[in-house]
Structures are given as C-alpha cells and as structure tokens.
C-alpha positions as protocol buffer text, in pm:
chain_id: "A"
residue {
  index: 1
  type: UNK
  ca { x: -2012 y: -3590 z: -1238 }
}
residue {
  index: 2
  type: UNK
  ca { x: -1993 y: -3584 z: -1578 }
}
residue {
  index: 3
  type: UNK
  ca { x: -1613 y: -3519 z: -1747 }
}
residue {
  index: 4
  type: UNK
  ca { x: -1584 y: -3302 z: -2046 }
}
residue {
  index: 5
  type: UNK
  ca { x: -1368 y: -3425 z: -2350 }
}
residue {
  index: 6
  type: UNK
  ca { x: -1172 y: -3138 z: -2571 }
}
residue {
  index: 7
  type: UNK
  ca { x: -1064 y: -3301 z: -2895 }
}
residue {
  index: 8
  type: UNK
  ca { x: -726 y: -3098 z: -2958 }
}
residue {
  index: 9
  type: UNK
  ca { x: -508 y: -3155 z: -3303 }
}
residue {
  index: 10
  type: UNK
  ca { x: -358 y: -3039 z: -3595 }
}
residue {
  index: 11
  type: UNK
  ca { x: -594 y: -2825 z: -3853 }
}
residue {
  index: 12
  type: UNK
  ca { x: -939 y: -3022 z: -3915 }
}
residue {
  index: 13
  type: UNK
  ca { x: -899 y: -3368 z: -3680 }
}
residue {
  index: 14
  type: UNK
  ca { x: -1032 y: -3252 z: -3438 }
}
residue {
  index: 15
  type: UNK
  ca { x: -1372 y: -3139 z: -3604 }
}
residue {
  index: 16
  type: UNK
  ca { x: -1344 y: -3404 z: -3844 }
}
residue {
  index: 17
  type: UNK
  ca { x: -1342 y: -3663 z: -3525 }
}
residue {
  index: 18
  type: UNK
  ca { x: -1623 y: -3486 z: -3314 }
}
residue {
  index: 19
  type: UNK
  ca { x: -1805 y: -3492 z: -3635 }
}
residue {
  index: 20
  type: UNK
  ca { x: -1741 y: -3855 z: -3668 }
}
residue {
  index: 21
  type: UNK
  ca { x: -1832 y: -3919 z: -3323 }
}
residue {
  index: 22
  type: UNK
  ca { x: -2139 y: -3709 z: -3376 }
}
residue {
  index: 23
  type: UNK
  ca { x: -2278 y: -3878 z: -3656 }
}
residue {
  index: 24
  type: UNK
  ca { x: -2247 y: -4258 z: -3497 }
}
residue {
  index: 25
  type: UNK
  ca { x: -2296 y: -4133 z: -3136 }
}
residue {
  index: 26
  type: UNK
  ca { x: -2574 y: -3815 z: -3206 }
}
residue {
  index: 27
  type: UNK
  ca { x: -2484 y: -3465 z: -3074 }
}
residue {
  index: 28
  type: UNK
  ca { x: -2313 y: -3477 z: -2722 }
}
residue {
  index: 29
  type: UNK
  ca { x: -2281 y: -3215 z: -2478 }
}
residue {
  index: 30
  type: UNK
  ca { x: -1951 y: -3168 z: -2298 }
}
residue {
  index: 31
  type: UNK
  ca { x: -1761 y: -3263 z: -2599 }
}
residue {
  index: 32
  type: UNK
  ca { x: -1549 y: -2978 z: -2732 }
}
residue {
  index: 33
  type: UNK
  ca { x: -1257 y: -2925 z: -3005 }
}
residue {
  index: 34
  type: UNK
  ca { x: -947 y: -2695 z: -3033 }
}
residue {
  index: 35
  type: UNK
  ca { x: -788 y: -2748 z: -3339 }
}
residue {
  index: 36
  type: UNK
  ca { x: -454 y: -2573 z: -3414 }
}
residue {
  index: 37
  type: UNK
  ca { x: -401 y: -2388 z: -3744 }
}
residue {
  index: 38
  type: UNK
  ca { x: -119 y: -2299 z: -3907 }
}
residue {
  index: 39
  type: UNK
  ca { x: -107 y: -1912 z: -3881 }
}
residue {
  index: 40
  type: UNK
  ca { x: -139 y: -1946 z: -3504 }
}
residue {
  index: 41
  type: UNK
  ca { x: 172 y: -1981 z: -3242 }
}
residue {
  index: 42
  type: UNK
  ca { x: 218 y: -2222 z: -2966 }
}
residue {
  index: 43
  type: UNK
  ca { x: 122 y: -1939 z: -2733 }
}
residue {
  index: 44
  type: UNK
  ca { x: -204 y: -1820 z: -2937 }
}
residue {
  index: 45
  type: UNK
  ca { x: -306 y: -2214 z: -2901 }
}
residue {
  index: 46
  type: UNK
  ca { x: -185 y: -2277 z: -2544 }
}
residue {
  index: 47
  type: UNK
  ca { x: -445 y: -1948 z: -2471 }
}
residue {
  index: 48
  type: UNK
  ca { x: -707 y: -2065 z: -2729 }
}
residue {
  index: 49
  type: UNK
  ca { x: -697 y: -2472 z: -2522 }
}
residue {
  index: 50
  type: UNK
  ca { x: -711 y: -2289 z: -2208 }
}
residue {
  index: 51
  type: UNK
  ca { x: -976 y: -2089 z: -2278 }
}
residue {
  index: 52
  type: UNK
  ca { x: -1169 y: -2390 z: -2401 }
}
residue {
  index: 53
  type: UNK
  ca { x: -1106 y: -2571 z: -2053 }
}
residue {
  index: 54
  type: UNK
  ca { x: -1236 y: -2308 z: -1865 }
}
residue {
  index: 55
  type: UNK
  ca { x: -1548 y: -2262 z: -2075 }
}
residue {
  index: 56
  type: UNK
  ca { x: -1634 y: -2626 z: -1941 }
}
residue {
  index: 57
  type: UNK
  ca { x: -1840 y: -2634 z: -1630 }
}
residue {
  index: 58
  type: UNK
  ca { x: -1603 y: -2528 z: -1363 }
}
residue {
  index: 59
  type: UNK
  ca { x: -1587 y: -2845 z: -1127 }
}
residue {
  index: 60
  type: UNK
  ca { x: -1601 y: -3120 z: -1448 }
}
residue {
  index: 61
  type: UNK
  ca { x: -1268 y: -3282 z: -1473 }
}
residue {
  index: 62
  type: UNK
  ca { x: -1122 y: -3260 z: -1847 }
}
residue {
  index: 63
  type: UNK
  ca { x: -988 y: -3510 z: -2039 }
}
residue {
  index: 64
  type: UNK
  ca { x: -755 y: -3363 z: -2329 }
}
residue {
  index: 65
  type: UNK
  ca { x: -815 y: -3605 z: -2592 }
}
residue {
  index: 66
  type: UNK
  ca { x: -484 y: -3508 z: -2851 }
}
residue {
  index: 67
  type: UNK
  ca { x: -431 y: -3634 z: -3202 }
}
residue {
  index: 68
  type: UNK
  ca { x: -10 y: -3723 z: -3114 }
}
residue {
  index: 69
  type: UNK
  ca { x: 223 y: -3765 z: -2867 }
}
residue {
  index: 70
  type: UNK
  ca { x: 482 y: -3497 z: -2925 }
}
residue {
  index: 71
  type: UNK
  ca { x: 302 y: -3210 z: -3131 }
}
residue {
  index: 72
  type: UNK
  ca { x: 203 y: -2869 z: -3032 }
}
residue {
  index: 73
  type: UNK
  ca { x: -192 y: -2972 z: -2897 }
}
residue {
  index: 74
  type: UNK
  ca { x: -44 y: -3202 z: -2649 }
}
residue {
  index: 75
  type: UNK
  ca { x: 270 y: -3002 z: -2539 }
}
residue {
  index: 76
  type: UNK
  ca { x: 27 y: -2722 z: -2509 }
}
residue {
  index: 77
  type: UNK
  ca { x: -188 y: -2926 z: -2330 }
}
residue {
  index: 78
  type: UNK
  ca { x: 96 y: -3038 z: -2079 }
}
residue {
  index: 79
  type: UNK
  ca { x: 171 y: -2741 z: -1970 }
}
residue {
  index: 80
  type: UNK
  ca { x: -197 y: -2632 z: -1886 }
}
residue {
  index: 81
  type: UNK
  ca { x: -241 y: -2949 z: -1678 }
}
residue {
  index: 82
  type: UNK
  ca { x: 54 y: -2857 z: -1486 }
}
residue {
  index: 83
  type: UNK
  ca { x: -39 y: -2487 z: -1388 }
}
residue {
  index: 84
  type: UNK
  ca { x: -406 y: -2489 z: -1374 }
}
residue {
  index: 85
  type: UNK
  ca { x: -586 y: -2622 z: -1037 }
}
residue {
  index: 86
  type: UNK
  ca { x: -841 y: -2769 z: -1271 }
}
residue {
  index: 87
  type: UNK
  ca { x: -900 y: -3160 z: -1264 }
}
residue {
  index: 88
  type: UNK
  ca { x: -699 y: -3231 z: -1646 }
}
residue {
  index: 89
  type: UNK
  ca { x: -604 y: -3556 z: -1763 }
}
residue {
  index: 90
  type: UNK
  ca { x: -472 y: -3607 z: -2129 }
}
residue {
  index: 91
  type: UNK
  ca { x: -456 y: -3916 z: -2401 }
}
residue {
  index: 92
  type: UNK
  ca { x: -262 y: -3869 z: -2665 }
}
residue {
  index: 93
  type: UNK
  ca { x: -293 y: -4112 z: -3019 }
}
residue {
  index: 94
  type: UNK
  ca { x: -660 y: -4059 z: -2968 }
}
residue {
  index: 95
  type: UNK
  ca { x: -880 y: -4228 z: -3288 }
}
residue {
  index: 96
  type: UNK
  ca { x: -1264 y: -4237 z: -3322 }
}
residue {
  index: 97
  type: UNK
  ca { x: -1341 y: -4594 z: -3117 }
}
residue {
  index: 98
  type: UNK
  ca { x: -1156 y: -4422 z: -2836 }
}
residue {
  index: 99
  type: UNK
  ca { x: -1391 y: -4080 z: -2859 }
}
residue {
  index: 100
  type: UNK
  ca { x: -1690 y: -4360 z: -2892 }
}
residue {
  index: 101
  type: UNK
  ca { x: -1605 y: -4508 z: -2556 }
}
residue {
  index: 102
  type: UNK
  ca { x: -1549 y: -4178 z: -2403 }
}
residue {
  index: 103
  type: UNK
  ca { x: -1881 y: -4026 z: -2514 }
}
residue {
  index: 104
  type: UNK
  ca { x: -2084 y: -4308 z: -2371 }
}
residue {
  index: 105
  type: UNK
  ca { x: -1974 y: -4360 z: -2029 }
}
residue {
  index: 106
  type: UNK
  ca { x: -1794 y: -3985 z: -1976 }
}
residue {
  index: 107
  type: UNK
  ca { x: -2143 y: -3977 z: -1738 }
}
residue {
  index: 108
  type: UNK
  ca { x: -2091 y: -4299 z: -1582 }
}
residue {
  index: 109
  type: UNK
  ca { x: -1732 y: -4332 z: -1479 }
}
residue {
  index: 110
  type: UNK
  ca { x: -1469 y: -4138 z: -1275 }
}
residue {
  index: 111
  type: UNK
  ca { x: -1212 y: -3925 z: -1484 }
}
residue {
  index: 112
  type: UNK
  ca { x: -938 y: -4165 z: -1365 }
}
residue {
  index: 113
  type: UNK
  ca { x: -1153 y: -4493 z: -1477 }
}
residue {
  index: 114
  type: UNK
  ca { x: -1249 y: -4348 z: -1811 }
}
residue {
  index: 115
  type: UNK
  ca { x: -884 y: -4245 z: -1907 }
}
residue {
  index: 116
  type: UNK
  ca { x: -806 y: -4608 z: -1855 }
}
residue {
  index: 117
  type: UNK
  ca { x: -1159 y: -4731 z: -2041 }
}
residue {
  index: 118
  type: UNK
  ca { x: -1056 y: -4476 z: -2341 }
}
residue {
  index: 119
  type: UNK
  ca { x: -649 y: -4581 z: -2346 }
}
residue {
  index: 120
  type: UNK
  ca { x: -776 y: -4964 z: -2371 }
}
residue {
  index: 121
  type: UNK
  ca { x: -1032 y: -4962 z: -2671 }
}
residue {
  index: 122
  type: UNK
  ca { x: -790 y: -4662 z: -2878 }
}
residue {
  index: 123
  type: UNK
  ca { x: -511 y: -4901 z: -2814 }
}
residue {
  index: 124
  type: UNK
  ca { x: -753 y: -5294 z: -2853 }
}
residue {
  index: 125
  type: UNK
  ca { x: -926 y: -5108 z: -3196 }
}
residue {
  index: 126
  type: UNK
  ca { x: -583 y: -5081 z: -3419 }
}
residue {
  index: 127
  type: UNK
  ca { x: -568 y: -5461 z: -3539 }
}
residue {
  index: 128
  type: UNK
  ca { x: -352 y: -5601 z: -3869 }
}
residue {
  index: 129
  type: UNK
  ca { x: -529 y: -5803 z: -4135 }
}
C-alpha cells in the first residue's frame, strides 16, 4: 500500500522542497504540502494539516514529513496523530535527500520501514567538509 508524504513547514519549505523533489524525482502522486503562513493561527493550521490528511486516500498511512522539531507544523501535527484513528507517523528535521528516499520506495516499503529508511539518509546526508 502505498504511504502518502505531507511536507508541513514554515511559509514556502514546504513547496520549495516538493518542488525540489519534483524536479530531481519528476511529479509524484501522494506527495502533498501544508505550509504555515504567518496570518494563520495554530488552530487555522492544525484544521488546514488535517484536512490535508484526510484528503489522502483513506486507508494510506501518512507520514508527516516537518521542517523542525519544536515549531507549530510539527506540534500541530502531534496532536492530529494522537486523536485521529488514521495510520500517522511524523519526521521532523526533514531535508531534500530524506523526501528523495521517501518518494522512491513510499510504494515499496511499510510505513514503519520507510520512517526508519527516511530518518537514516536525512540524518547519513548532513556531512562536514
């Protein structure tokens, strides 16, 4: 079963990322964003991010994909996981080699294996020269 990635963040990341992704990967189905502005509460985004879960396809697990650890995306994102029976997983620090790895095998793996797949290149891709 295929798992659906939302790419959630502060103002333009989240686009930016997806179109990132988009460019190096092509266009991808089951990859959304839900980028928070800064006219809009925590509640308008909680409602905007759950609203963008349940537009996935209704049995697809969901991996929240946030930009930080911390910020409104992934608090908001928190609390969803915790009250919704839908399958949702979140990764927070997410950069562009972890979206890569996500996009290609999001069809091939279960949500549980491709948290851990996504986690390990974010975290193996950040290297000092």
């Amino acid at each position: 079963m295929m798992t659906a990635l939302i790419l959630a963040g502060h103002d333009q990341f989240p686009e930016g990322l997806k179109h990132t992704g988009e460019f190096i990967s092509g266009s991808e189905a089951g990859v959304e964003i839900c980028p928070l502005h800064s006219e809009e509460s925590t509640d308008t985004y909680k409602e905007k991010l759950l609203s963008t879960i349940n537009q996935m396809d209704e049995d697809a697990p969901v991996i929240v994909l946030c930009d930080l650890i911390g910020g409104t995306p992934f608090k908001a994102a928190l609390e969803i996981a915790r009250s919704t029976k839908k399958q949702v997983r979140i990764i927070a620090g997410i950069n562009l080699p972890g979206l890569l790895t996500g996009i290609m095998l999001k069809d091939s793996l279960s949500v549980d294996e491709l948290v851990k797949e996504i986690i390990k290149e974010t975290q193996d891709s950040v290297k000092a020269f």
